[in-house]
N, C-alpha and C positions, 0 to 999 in steps of 0.2 A: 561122463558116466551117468546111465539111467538109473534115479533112482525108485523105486513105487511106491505109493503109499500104502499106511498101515492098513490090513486086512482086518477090518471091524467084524465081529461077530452078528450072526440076526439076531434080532430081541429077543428069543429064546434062548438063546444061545449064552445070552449076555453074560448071566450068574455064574457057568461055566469057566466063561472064558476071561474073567476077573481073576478068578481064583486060581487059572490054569497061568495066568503071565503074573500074579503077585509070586506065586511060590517058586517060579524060576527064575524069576528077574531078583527076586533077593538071593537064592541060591547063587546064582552069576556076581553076584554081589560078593558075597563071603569067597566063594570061591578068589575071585581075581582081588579081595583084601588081604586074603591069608597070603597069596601070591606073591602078593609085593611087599606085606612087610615081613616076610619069611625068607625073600629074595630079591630084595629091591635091584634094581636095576644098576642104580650107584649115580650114573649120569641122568643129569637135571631135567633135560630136557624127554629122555626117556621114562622115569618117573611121574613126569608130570602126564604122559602119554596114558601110560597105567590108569591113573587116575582119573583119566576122561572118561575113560570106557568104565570107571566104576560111576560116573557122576549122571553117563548116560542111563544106563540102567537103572537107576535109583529113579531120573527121571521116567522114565517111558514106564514104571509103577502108577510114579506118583500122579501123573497128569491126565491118563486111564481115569485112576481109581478117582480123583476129583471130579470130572467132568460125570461121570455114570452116576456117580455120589447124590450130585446134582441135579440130573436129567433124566436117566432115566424113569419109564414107567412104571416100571414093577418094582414093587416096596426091599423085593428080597435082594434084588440086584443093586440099592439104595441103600442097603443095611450091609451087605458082602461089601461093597465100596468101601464105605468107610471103615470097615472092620479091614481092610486091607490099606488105610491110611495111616489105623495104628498102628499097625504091623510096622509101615515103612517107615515112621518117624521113630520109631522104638528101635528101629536097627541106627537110623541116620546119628541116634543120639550117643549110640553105642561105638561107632564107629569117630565123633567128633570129642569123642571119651578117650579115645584107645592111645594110649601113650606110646606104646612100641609103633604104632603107624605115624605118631606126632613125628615121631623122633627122626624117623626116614626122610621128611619132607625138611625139616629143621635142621636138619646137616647137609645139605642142598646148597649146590654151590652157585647163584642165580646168573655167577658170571658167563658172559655168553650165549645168555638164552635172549630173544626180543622182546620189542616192549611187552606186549599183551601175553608171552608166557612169564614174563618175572611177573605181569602184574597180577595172573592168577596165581605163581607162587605166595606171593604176598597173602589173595584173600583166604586162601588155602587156610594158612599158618593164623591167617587172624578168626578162622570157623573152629579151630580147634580153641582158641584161646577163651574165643567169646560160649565156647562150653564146658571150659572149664576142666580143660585137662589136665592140666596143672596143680589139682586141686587134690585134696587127700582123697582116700577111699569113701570112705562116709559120704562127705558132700557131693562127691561125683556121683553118688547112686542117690542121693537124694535128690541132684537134677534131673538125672532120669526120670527117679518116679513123675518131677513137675514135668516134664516136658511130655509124657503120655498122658497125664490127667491133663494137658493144656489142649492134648489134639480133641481128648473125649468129651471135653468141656465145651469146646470151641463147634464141636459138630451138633451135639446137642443143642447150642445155642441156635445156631444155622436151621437146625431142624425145624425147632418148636418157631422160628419164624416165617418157613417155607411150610410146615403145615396148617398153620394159626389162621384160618381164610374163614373171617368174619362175614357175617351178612345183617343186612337188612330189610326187612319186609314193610312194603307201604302200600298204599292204593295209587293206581295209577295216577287221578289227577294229582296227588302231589309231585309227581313228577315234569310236572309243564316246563317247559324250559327244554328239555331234553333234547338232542338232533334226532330227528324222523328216524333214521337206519340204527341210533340204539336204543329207541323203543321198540321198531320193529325186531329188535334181536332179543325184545326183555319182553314177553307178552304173560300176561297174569294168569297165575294158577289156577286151581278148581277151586280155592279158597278167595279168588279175587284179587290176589295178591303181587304184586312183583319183588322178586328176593333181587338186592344188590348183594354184591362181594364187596371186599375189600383190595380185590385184587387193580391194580392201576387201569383196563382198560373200560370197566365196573367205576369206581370210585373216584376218577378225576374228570371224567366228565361231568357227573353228579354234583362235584363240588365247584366244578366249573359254571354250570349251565342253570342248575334245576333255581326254582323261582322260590321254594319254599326255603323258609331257612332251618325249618324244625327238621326239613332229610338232610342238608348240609351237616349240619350241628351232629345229628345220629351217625354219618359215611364218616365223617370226621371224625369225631370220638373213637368209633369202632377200630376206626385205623390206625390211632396214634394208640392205642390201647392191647395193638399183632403180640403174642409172644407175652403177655404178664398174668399173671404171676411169676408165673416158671421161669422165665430170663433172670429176675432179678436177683435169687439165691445164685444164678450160672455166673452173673456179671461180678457177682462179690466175688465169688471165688477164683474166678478171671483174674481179675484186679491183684489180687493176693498172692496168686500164684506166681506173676509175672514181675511183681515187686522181689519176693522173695528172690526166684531166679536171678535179676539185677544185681542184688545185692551180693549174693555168693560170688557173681565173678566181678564185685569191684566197681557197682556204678551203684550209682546213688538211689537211683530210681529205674525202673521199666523206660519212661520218656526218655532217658540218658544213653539206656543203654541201646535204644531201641534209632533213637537218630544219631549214633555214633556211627553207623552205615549209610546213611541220607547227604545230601547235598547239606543241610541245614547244620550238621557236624555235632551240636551240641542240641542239651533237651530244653535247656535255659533259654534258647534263643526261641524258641517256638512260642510260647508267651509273648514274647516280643515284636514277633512276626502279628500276631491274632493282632494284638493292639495297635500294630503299625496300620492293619487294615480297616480295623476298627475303628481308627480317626481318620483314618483318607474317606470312610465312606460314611463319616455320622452327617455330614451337611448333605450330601443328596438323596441319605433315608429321610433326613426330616423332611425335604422338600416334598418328595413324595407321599409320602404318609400324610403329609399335611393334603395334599389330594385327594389322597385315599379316603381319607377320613371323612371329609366336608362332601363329599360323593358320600360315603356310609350313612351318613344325620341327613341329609335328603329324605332315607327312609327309616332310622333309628334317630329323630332329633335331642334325643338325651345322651346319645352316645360316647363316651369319654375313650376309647379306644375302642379300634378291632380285632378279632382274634382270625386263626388261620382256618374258623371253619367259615368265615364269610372273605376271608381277603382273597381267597383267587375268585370270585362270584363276582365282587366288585372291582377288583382287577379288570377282568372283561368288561365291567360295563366303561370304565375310566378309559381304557381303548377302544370302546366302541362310541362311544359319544366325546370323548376328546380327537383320537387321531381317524376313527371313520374305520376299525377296524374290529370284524365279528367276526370270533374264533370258528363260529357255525359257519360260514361263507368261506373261508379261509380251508377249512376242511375237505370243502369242495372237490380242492384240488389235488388232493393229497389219498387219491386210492394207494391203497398196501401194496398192488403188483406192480404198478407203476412205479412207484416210489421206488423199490427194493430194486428195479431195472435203473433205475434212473442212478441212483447210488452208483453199482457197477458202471455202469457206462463212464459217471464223472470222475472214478477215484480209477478206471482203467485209464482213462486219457491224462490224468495231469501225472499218474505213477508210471505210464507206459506200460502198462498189462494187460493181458485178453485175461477173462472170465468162460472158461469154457464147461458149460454144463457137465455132470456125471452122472447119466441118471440111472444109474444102477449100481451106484455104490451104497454096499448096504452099512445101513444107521438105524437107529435109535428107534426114533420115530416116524411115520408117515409126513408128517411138516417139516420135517428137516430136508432142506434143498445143497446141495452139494456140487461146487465149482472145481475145476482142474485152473489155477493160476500161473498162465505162461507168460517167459519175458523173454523177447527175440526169440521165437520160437520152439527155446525151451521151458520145461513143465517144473518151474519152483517153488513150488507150493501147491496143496489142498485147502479150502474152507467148506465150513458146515452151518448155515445160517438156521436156526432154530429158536423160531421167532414168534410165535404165538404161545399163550398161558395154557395151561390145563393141571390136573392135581398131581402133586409131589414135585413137582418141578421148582428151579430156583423163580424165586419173584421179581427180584431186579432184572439189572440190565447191563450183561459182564462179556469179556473175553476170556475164553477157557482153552487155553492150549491142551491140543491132541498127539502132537510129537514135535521137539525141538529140532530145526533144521539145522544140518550139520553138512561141511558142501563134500558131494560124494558118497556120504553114509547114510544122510537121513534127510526124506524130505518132511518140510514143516508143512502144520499140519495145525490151524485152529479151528475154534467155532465158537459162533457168536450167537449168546442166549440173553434171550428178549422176550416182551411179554405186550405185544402189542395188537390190535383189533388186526381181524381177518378182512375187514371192508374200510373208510375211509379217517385216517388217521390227522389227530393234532398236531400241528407242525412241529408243539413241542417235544414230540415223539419223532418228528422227522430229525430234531437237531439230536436227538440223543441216540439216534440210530446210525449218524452220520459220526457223532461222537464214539462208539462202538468199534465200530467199525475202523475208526483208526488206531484203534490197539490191534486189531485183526491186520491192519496189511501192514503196519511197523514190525508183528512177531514175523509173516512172511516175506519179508524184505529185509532182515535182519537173521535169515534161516542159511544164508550161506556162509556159515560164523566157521571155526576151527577147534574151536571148543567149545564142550556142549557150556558152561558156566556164562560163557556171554554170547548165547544163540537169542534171537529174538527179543522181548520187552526185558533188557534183561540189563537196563540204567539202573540208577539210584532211584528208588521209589517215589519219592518226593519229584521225581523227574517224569514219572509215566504216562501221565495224564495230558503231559504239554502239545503233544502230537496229536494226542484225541480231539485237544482242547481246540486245538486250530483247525482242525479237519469238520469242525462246526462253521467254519466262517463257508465256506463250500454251500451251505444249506441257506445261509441267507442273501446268497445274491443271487439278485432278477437273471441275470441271462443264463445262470444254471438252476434255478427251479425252472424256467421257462419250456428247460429241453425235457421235465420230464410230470412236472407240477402240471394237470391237465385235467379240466371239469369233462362231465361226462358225454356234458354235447361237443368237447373235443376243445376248447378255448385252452390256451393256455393262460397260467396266472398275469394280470395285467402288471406294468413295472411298477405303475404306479402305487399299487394295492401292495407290493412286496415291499417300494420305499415307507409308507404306512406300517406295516408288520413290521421293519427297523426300528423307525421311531416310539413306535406304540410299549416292542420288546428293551428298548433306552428305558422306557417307564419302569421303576420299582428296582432299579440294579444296583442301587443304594442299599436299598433295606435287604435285596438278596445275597449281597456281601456281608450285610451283617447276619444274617441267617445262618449264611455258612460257616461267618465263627462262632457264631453259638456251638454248632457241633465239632467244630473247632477244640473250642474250651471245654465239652463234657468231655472229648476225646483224650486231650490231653490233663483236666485237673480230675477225671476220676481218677486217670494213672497214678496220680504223683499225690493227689490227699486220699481217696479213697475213701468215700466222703461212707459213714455209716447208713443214712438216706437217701439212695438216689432222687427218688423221686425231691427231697427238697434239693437237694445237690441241684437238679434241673433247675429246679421254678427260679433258683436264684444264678444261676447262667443265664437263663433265659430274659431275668429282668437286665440283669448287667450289661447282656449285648445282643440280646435279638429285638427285631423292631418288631415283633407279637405278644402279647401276654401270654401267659401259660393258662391253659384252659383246666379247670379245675377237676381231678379227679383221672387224669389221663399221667400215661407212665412211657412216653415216646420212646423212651433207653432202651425197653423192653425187644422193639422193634428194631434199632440204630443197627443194623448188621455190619456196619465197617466199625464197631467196637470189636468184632471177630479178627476180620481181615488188617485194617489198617490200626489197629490196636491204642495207640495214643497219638497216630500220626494223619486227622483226618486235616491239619493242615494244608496237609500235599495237596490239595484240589485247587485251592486259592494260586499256593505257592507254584505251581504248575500254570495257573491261567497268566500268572506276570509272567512268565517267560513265553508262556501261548501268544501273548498279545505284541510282547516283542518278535517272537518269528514272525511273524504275521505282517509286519511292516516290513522285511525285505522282498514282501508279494507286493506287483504292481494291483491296484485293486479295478483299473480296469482292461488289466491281462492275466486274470486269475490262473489260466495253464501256460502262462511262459514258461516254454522248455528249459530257460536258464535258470529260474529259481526253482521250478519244480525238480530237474533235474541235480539240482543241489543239494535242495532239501533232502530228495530223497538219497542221495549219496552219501551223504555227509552227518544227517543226522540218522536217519533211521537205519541203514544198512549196515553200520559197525555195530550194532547193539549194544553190547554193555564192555567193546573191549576198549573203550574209553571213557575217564568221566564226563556226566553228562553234559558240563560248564565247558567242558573244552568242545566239547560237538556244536553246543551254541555257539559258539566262539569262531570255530571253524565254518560255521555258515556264516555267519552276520561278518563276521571281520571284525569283531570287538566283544569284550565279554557282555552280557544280558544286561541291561538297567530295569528298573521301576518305571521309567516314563510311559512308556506306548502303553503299561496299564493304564497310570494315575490318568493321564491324558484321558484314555476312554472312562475311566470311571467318571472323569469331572462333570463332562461335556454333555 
C-alpha cells in the first residue's frame, strides 16, 4: 500500500495551518477518548487498537508543532507552535489523569495478546501511574498545573537560548589566524569593524584559529554567557517543579523518577555511572593536559592552568606540531555540497537505500533540501535536511521528527537541523553531521513499526545516541572520506593525512570525558540538590571533574539546553558511546559496508525501534549482552 507524505503548508501558510491540524487533531483526540472509555471495546487487543489511533494523533500535533516551534521563520508561527504544545501536553496530562479511561486499560486481560502488544499494555498502565492517577483530586490538579508550567517554562528556556545571539566587534587584524573564506564572509563595516556571533559557524572558528587571545577570551565569554540572566530564575524553577512532581507520585527525587524509564533503571546509579567514567579517564586527562599545558607556557610561561577560552586554540597547535595536523588544511576538503552528497551516498550503501531528490516539496525554508527514501524499490520514508543558521532558528544540532512511520498508514517523515557554514566546513562538523544524521535514518528504518508508541527512535533514552554515536566511525575512515572529502583542485583527502587526523583526534579524549561529566553532574546534582547558586553549584562541579577551570564571571547553565530536554539525564551521551563502541567492534574495520553486519545492524537494532528493550537488541546483534571493554580499551590506548 502506497503511502504519501505529509502535505506541508507554504511559509505563509504555515500559522494557518498549525492551528488548523492542533484544533482537529485534539478534537479526534477527545473524540475517540470519549469513545473508548464510554464504550470500550472489552477485548485487549481491540482496546489497545483504539488507543493507537489516539496516540497517533496526539503525535502528528505534537511533532508539527515542535519542529515549526523551532524552525520556522516567522516569529508568529514560533509563538502559534508552541502555544499549540501547551495545548497538547495540557490535554496528554488530562487524559494520563483520567481514571475511568485508567480503568479500561487496567481490567485488560493481556492474555493472548504478543509480545510487543502486552509490552505496550504494560507501558500504557505505567504512563497513567507515573501521572498520577491514582492520586486524590487536589494532587492530580496540582500535577496538571506542574506539568503546563513545566512545557511553558521549558519553551521559554529553549527560546531565550535560540534567540540570545551575542556578538563581537573587533578590528580586522585581530583577527589573523582566521581561514581566508571566513574572512572573506566577515568584511568590516563602515565603522571599520567586523561583528562575530556567537553562533557556532561565527564562534568556533574564532576560538579555534584566531591568534589573539583577548578575541578568544571575548567569543568565549560571550558564549558561555547565551541565555543569563533570564535562564537562571527558569532553571530554579525547572528544578522545583520537577522535584515536586517526583515526589507526588512516590520517587524521591526527579533523577529517580525520571531513570526509572531508562536502561540505567535507577537515579542512584547515575552518580555512579559519572564516577565510573571519571576514573577510567583521570590518567589520560592528566597525560594530556600535561601536553596541553607545557605547549600553553611556551607562550604564557607563568601559566598554572588553561581555561576553555585558549584550549581549543592550543589544541590545534598540539596537533599541528605534534601529529602534522592543520585544521585550516584539513578543511580543504570538506565543502558543505560535497560533504552533504557524500553523507547520502555512504549511509545509502551500507543501509541499502536510494536518496531520491523532491524538489518541489514545499517546506519551510528556501535551505531546506528534501529526499524521497526508497528501499527495494519502495518509498519508506521522507527527510528534510535544514542545515544552515539564520535568526529564530534552533542553534544546535538535533533530529526532529515530522511524522511517525506506521507500515501502511503513515509514512516517516524527519528533519535534520543544523547550523553549519554554507562553504567549507570543520571535520568536526562533518562528525556531528554524520552523528545527526543517524538519529535520521534509525527514526526512518524504524517507520515500519505497528504502533505508533514504538515507531522510530523510540528505545530507552539513555539508549538513543548509540546509533548516532557509531554512525561517526563512518566519517573517520580514509577510504570513505576519500569517495567524497575533495580539495578544490579535485585531490582527494591523502590516507595518510586522515591516519594523522585519527591520532591527533586520540589527543585530549581523556579530558573530553571528563567534560562530559561535568555536564553530567550539573545535569544530574542540580536535580537532586538544587543547589540555591547555580553559578557556584558550577564552579564547584567544574573543579571536582572537568579538566578546565571555570572562567570567572560566566554562567554556562544559562546556556546547557539538554537541562530542557534531557532534564537530569545528560549521562546518556557517555552511557550511549560504551555501547557505540561495543557495536562498533562487530564491524570488520577494514570492510566497513559488509552486507553481513550492516545488514544486521540494521535489522536488528534500528528497525524494531522501541518494541524491544534496547539491551536485548544489543544483545541480538552482538550475540552477548554489551560490556565496557571496546570503550575502556579505546579510552586507554
Amino acid at each position: 500500500m502506497t503511502v504519501a507524505p505529509l502535505a506541508l503548508p507554504a511559509p505563509d501558510a504555515a500559522e494557518d495551518w498549525v492551528a488548523t491540524r492542533t484544533r482537529e487533531g485534539l478534537a479526534e483526540v477527545r473524540r475517540l477518548v470519549e469513545e473508548l472509555r464510554d464504550r470500550p471495546p472489552g477485548d485487549a487487543l481491540a482496546t489497545l487498537r483504539r488507543w493507537d489511533e489516539v496516540s497517533l494523533a496526539l503525535s502528528n500535533v505534537a511533532v508539527a508543532a515542535s519542529l515549526f516551534a523551532n524552525v520556522h521563520p516567522d516569529e508568529s508561527v514560533r509563538t502559534g507552535a508552541e502555544q499549540a504544545e501547551v495545548e497538547l501536553d495540557r490535554l496528554v496530562t488530562e487524559l494520563r489523569q483520567d481514571r475511568r479511561l485508567y480503568d479500561v486499560f487496567a481490567g485488560l486481560d493481556p492474555a493472548g495478546l504478543d509480545p510487543v502488544a502486552a509490552r505496550l499494555l504494560t507501558k500504557t498502565l505505567d504512563d497513567f501511574r507515573r501521572a498520577g492517577v491514582d492520586l486524590d483530586d487536589e494532587t492530580r490538579a496540582r500535577l496538571a498545573q506542574i506539568n503546563e508550567r513545566l512545557t511553558e517554562v521549558g519553551q521559554e528556556f529553549s527560546r531565550t537560548i535560540r534567540d540570545d545571539v551575542r556578538t563581537v566587534r573587533v578590528t580586522p587584524d585581530r583577527l589573523a589566524g582566521l581561514p581566508q573564506d571566513w574572512l572573506d564572509a566577515h568584511p568590516a563595516d563602515e565603522d571599520g569593524l567586523v561583528t562575530v556571533t556567537t553562533d557556532y559557524p561565527d564562534a568556533l572558528p574564532v576560538r579555534m584559529f584566531a591568534h589573539d587571545a583577548g578575541v578568544r577570551r571575548d567569543i568565549t565569554v560571550a558564549f558561555l554567557d547565551r541565555g543569563w540572566p533570564e535562564n537562571e530564575a527558569r532553571l530554579q524553577e525547572l528544578f522545583a517543579l520537577r522535584h515536586e512532581l517526583a515526589n507526588h507520585v512516590g520517587y524521591a527525587d526527579w533523577a529517580s523518577y525520571d531513570a526509572a524509564v531508562k536502561m540505567i533503571g535507577k537515579g542512584p546509579a547515575i552518580p555512579e555511572f559519572i564516577d565510573r567514567i571519571t576514573q577510567a579517564a583521570d590518567e589520560p586527562m592528566r597525560r594530556d593536559l600535561a601536553v596541553l599545558l607545557e605547549r600553553y607556557r611556551r607562550d604564557v610561561p607563568a601559566a598554572a592552568a588553561i581555561d576553555t577560552a585558549d584550549s581549543l586554540y592550543y589544541e590545534e597547535l598540539v596537533r599541528r606540531e605534534r601529529h602534522e595536523v592543520d585544521a585550516q588544511e584539513v578543511r580543504r576538503y570538506f565543502d558543505f555540497t560535497r560533504v552533504r552528497q557524500g553523507l547520502l551516498e555512504v549511509t545509502s550503501r551500507l543501509f541499502g537505500v536510494e536518496y531520491v531528490p523532491v524538489s518541489d516539496a514545499p517546506v519551510w525554508h528556501e535551505d531546506v533540501t528534501s529526499y524521497d527514501v526508497v528501499r527495494d524499490g519502495e518509498r519508506i520514508g521522507r527527510i528534510h535536511l535544514d542545515l544552515h543558521p539564520r535568526d529564530g532558528k534552533f542553534k544546535h544540532a538535533a533530529q526532529f521528527t515530522l511524522a511517525k512511520g506506521l507500515a501502511g498508514r503513515q509514512l516517516a517523515e524527519g528533519v535534520l537541523v543544523c547550523n553549519f557554514s554554507r562553504g567549507l566546513m570543520e571535520h568536526d562538523h562533518v562528525v556531528t553531521l554524520f552523528h545527526e544524521f543517524g538519529h535520521l535514518v534509525h527514526h526512518v528504518l524504524a517507520g515500519g513499526a505497528e504502533w505508533t508508541r514504538f515507531s522510530g527512535v523510540a528505545t530507552e533514552w539513555d539508549f538513543v545516541e548509540a546509533p548516532s554515536q557509531m554512525l561517526e566511525e563512518w566519517a573517520w575512515d580514509a577510504d570513505v572520506l576519500r569517495t567524497f572529502a575533495v580539495a578544490e583542485s579535485g585531490e582527494p583527502i591523502p590516507a595518510d593525512l586522515v591516519a594523522r587526523m585519527r591520532a591527533a583526534d586520540d589527543f585530549g579524549k581523556g579530558y573530553q570525558a571528563r567534560t562530559q561529566m561535568f555536564y553530567a553532574a550539573m545535569s544530574y546534582w542540580f536535580h537532586t540538590d538544587r543547589p540555591a547558586d547555580l553559578t557556584a553549584a558550577t564552579r564547584e562541579l567544574q573543579a571536582r571533574y572537568a579538566p578546565f577551570p571555570y572562567i570567572d564571571g560566566t554562567h554556562m547553565f544559562a546556556s546547557f539546553g539538554h537541562l530542557g530536554g534531557y532534564s537530569s539525564a545528560y549521562y546518556t551521551y557517555m552511557w550511549s558511546l560504551v555501547i557505540a563502541k561495543d557495536l562498533f567492534s562487530a564491524f570488520d574495520p577494514d570492510d566497513l559496508f559488509s552486507p553481513d553486519a550492516a545488514g544486521r545492524y540494521r535489522d536488528r537494532v534500528l528497525a524494531p525501534g522501541g518494541s524491544q528493550d534496547a539491551a536485548d537488541l544489543v544483545a541480538d546483534f552482538l550475540g552477548r549482552p554489551y560490556t565496557f571493554d571496546a570503550y575502556a580499551a579505546w579510552l586507554a590506548r
